[in-house]
C-alpha positions as CSV (number, residue, x, y, z in Angstrom):
1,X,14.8,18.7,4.8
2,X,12.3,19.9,7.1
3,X,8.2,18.6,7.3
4,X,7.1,21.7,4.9
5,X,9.9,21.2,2.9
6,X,8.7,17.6,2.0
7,X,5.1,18.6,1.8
8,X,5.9,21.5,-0.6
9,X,8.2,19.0,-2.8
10,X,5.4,15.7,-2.7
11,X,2.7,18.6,-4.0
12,X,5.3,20.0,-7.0
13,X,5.7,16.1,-7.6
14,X,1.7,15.4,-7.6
15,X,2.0,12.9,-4.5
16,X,-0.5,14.9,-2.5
17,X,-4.6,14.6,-2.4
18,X,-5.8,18.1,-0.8
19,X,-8.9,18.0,0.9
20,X,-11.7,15.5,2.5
21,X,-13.0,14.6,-0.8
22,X,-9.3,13.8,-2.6
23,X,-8.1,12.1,0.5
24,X,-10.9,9.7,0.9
25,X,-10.9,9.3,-2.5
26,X,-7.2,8.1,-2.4
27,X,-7.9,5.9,0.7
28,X,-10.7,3.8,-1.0
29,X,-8.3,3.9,-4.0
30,X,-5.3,2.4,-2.0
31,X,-3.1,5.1,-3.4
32,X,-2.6,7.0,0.2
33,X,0.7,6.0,2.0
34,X,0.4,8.6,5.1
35,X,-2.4,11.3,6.0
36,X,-2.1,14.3,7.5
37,X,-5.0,16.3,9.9
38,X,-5.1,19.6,10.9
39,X,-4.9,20.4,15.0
40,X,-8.3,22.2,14.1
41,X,-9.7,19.9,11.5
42,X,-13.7,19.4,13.1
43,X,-13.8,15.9,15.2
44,X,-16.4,14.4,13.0
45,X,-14.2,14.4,9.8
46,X,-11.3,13.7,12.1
47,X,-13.4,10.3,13.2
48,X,-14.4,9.7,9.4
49,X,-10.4,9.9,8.1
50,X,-9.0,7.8,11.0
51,X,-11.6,4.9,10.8
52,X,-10.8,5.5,6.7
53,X,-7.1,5.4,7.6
54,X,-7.5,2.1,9.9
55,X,-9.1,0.3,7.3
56,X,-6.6,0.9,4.9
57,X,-3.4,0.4,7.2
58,X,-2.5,3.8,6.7
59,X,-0.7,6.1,9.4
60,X,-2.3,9.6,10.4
61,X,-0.7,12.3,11.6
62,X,-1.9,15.1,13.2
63,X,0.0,18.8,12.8
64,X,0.2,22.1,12.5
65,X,-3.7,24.3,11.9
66,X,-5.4,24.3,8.8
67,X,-3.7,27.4,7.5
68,X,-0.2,26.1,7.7
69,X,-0.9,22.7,6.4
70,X,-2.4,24.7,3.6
71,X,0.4,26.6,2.9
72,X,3.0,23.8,3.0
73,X,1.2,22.4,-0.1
74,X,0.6,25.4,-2.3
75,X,-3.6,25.3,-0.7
76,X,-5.8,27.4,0.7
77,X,-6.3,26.3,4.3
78,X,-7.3,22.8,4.9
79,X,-8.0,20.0,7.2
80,X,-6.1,16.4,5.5
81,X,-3.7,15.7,3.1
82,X,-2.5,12.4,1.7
83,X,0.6,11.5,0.7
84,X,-0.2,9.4,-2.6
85,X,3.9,8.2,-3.4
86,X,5.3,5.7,-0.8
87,X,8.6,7.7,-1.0
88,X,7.1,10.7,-0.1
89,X,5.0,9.3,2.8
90,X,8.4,7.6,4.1
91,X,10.9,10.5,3.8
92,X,8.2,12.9,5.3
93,X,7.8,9.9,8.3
94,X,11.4,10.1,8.8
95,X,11.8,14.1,9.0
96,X,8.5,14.1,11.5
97,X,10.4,11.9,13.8
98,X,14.1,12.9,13.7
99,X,13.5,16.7,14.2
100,X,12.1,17.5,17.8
101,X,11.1,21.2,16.5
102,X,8.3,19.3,14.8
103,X,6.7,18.5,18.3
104,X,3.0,19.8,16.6
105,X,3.7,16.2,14.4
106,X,2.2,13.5,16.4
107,X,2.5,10.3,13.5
108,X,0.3,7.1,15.2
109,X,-0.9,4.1,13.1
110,X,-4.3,2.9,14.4
C-alpha cells in the first residue's frame, strides 16, 4: 500500500492527530508513535514539533506540502500529523522506506 494509502486508512481508523494543537497534544500525551511535517510547514513550528518529538522518542518525518498531506487524511491543508496507533506508525515506516517513489519521505529519529 502506498504512503497516502496508509495515511487515508490510520485517519478512517482514528489513529491520526491533524494539526499543531492535536499533534502536541498527542506528544505530551504519549499517544504519538510517528509525526509527519509538511516540506512547507514554517521553521518555528518545525523547531517546536522536532524538540517535542525528541523528547518523546518519537520519529519525524518530513513529506510532501501542506496540501497533499492534507488531502491524504481527509484535511484541509496542514503542516503535522501524528500517527496515534503503533501499527499504523509502523506499516506507514515500512511503506516510506521500501518504495523509492516516496523520495519527498525523509523518516529521521532525533
Amino acid at each position: 500500500m502506498s504512503v497516502g494509502g496508509w495515511l487515508g486508512l490510520a485517519r478512517r481508523a482514528g489513529a491520526v492527530a491533524v494539526g499543531s494543537a492535536a499533534v502536541r497534544e498527542a506528544l505530551r500525551a504519549r499517544r504519538a508513535y510517528l509525526v509527519l511535517l509538511a516540506t512547507d510547514a514554517s521553521a518555528g513550528q518545525r523547531q517546536k514539533l522536532e524538540v517535542l518529538s525528541a523528547r518523546s522518542s518519537v520519529p519525524v518525518g518530513v513529506c510532501g506540502d501542506r496540501a497533499s498531506l492534507g488531502a491524504a487524511v481527509g484535511a484541509p491543508p496542514t503542516a503535522v500529523v501524528a500517527l496515534t496507533r503503533r501499527s499504523f506508525a509502523a506499516k506507514l515506516l515500512e511503506a516510506l522506506r521500501a518504495d523509492p517513489r516516496e523520495n519527498v519521505f525523509a523518516v529521521h529519529r532525533r
